[in-house]
C-alpha positions in Angstrom: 84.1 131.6 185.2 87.5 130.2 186.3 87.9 127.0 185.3 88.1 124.7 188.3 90.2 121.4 189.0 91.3 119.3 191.3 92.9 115.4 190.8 92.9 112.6 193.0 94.0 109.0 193.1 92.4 105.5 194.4 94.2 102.5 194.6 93.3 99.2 192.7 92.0 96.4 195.0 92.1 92.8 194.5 89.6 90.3 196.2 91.0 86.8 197.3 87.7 85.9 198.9 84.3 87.5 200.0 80.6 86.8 201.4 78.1 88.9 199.6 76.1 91.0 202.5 72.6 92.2 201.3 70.4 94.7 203.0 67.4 96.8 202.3 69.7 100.2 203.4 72.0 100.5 200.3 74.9 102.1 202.7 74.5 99.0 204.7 75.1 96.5 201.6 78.5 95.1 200.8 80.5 92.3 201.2 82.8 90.7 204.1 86.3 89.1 203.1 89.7 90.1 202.8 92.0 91.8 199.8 94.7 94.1 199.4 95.0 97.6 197.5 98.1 97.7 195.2 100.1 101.4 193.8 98.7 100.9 190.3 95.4 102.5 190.6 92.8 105.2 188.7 94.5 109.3 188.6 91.4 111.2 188.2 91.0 114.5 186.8 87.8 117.0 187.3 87.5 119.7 185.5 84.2 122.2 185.9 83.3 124.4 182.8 80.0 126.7 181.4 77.8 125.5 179.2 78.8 121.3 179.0 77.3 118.3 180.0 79.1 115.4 182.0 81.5 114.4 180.2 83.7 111.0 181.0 87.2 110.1 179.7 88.9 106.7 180.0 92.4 106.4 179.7 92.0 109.8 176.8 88.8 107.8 175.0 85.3 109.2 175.6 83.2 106.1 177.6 80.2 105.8 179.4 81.2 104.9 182.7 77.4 104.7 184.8 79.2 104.5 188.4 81.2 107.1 187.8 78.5 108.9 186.2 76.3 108.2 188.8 78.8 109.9 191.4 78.8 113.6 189.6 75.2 113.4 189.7 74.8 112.7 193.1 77.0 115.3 194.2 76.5 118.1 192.1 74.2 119.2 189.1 77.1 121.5 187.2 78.7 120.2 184.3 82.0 118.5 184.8 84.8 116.6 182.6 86.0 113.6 184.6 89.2 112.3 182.8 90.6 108.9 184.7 93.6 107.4 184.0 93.4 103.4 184.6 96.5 101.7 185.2 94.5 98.2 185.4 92.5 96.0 183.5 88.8 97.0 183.4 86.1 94.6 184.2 89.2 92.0 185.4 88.2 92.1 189.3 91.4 94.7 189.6 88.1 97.6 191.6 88.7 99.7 188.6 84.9 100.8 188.7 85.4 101.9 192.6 88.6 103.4 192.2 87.2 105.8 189.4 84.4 106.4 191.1 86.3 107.1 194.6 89.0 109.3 193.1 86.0 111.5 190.6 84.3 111.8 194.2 87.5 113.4 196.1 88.6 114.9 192.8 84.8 117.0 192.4 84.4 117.6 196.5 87.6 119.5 196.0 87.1 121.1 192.4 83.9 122.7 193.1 84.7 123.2 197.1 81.6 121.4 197.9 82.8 120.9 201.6 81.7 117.2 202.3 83.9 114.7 204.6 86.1 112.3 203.4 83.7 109.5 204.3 81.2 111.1 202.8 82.3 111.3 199.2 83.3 108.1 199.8 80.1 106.9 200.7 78.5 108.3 197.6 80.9 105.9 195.8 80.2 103.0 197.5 76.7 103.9 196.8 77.6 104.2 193.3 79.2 100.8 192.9 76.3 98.6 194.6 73.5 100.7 192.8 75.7 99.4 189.2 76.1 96.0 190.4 80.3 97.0 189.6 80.9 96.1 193.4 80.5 95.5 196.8 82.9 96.2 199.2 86.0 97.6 196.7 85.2 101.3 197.7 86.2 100.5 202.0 89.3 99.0 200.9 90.4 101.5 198.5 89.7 104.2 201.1 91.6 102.3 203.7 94.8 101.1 202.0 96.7 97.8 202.9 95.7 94.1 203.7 92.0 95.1 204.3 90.1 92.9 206.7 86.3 93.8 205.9 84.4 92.1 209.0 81.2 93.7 208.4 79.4 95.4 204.9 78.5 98.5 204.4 79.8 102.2 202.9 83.1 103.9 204.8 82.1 105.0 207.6 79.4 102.3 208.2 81.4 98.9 207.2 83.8 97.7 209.5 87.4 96.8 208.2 90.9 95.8 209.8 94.3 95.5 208.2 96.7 92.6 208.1 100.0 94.4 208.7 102.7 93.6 205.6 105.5 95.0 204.2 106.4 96.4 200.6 105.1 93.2 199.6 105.1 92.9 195.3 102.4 91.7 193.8 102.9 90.1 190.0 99.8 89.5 188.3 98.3 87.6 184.2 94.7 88.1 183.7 93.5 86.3 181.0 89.9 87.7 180.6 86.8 88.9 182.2 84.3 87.4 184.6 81.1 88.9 184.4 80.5 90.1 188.3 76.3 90.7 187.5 76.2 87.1 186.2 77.7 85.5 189.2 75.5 87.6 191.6 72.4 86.8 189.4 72.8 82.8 190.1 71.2 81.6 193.4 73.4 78.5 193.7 76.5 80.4 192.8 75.7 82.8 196.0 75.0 80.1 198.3 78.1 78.5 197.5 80.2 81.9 197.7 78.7 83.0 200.8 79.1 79.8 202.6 82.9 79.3 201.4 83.6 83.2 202.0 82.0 82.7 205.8 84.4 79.8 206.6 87.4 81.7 204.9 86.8 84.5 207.2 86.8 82.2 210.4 90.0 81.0 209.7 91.4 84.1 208.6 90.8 85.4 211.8 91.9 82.7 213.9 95.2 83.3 211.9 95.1 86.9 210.2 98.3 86.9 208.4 99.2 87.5 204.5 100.2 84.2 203.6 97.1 82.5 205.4 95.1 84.8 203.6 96.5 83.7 199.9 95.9 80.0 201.0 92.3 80.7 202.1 91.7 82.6 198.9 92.7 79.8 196.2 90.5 77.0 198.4 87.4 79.5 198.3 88.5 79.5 193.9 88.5 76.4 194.3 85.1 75.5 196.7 83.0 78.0 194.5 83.5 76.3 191.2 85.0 80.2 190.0 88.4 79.0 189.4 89.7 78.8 185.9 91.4 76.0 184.5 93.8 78.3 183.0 94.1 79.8 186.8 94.5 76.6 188.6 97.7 75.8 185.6 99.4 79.4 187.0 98.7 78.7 190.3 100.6 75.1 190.5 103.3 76.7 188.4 103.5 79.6 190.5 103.6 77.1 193.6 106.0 74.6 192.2 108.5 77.2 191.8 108.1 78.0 195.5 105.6 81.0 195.3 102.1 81.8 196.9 98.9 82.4 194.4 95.2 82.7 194.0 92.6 84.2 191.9 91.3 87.5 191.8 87.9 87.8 192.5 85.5 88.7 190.3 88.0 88.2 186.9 89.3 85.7 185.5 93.5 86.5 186.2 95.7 85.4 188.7 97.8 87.3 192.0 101.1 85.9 193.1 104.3 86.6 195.3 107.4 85.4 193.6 105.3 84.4 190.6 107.0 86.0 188.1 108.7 83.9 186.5 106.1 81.1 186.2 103.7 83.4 185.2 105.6 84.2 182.6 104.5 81.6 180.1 101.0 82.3 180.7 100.8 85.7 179.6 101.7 89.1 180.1 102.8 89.7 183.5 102.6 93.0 185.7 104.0 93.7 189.3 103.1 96.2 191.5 103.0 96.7 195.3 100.7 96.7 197.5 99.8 100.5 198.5 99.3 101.1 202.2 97.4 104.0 202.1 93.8 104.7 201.1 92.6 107.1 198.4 93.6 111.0 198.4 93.8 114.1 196.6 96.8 115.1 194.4 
């Protein structure tokens, strides 16, 4: 057999706030709330061969990756290598897990022709990501590209999401460490409190959808939900007293900003990217 390939590419998304949307339809769970996608993303490769189980590659290093995992076996039963290349922290609230599971989708539609739509794939991704508790609503957003309004849960094709229109708008980031989404989601109190400050955050973001409204409302819904870091809140006011915007990505514990480079500088290693206006696609 020939061996067949294809890549694709997802963009990274970062969270600034969010309302956690169950349902007892799986396509229909997500989240609502607003983030932005940014260039520096996942570059999947699929590879289909005789004779080999699944195999999964992160950044060159064999891993078990469930979401992606879960992906090749809901669209296909052949054995595939699925090599992503991260270009984010994993586990940081960066949508690394969406991201690899949106490009392996697109990436395996089109290596082993299996003629499903766009949305489609996509879906199977989303599914992924709420089935391993990695996500909720990264997989719209990374299929959408840009400022990405998500007004109602659910899969592409089933969620309902609007843009903020921006620029080439850079994006410098520090993350300091991980938070634990499961644990968050697990805590009843924690919920109530993100779902009521994620509710409110929409309202006004709505009454005035624009990108810097959206980076205030995000650091008061850190701050409402108890989720912000002390180490955060210290790069935020630097960020801020040197005239720049910040907040907190959500679920990790690291820090966005416009014209934060500089401040961020003494908190740690700082990375810059810009936001990417278009969703996920083949290579």
């Amino acid at each position: 057999m020939n061996v067949m390939k294809a890549k694709a590419y997802a963009p990274s998304h970062i969270t600034g706030f969010f309302e956690i949307c169950e349902s007892e339809n799986i396509e229909r769970m997500g989240s609502r709330g607003c983030g932005f996608t940014l260039h520096a993303g996942t570059m999947t490769e699929v590879v289909a061969k005789d004779g080999e189980a699944i195999s999964i590659q992160l950044n060159g290093i064999p891993k078990e990756a469930p979401t992606t995992e879960f992906v090749v076996r809901e669209l296909t039963t052949k054995p595939v290598e699925v090599r992503s290349k991260i270009d984010v922290p994993i586990g940081c609230g960066f949508g690394a897990s969406g991201a690899g599971a949106l490009s392996t989708a697109l990436a395996l539609n089109e290596a082993l022709s299996l003629n499903f739509t766009y949305k489609q794939v996509a879906k199977v991704a989303h599914i992924a990501e709420v089935e391993n508790k990695t996500g909720l609503g990264d997989v719209i957003a990374q299929s959408t590209g840009g400022v990405v309004i998500r007004k109602e849960p659910g899969a592409p094709g089933i969620g309902v999401v609007d843009r903020i229109h921006v620029g080439d708008v850079k994006i410098d980031y520090v993350v300091f460490g991980e938070i634990n989404t499961k644990d968050v989601l697990k805590d009843a109190d924690m919920r109530r409190g993100i779902n009521k400050a994620g509710r409110e955050a929409m309202k006004e973001l709505l009454q005035r959808p624009t990108f810097d409204e959206f980076i205030q409302l995000s650091k008061k819904f850190a701050i409402q939900t108890g989720l912000l870091s002390s180490r955060a809140a210290d790069a935020i006011e630097a960020v801020e007293s040197m005239g720049g915007m910040a907040s907190m990505v959500m679920l990790g514990d690291a820090v966005f900003a416009i014209n934060g480079y500089e401040a961020l500088k003494k908190f740690g290693d700082v990375k810059t990217s810009e936001i990417c206006h278009q969703g996920a696609r083949l290579l």
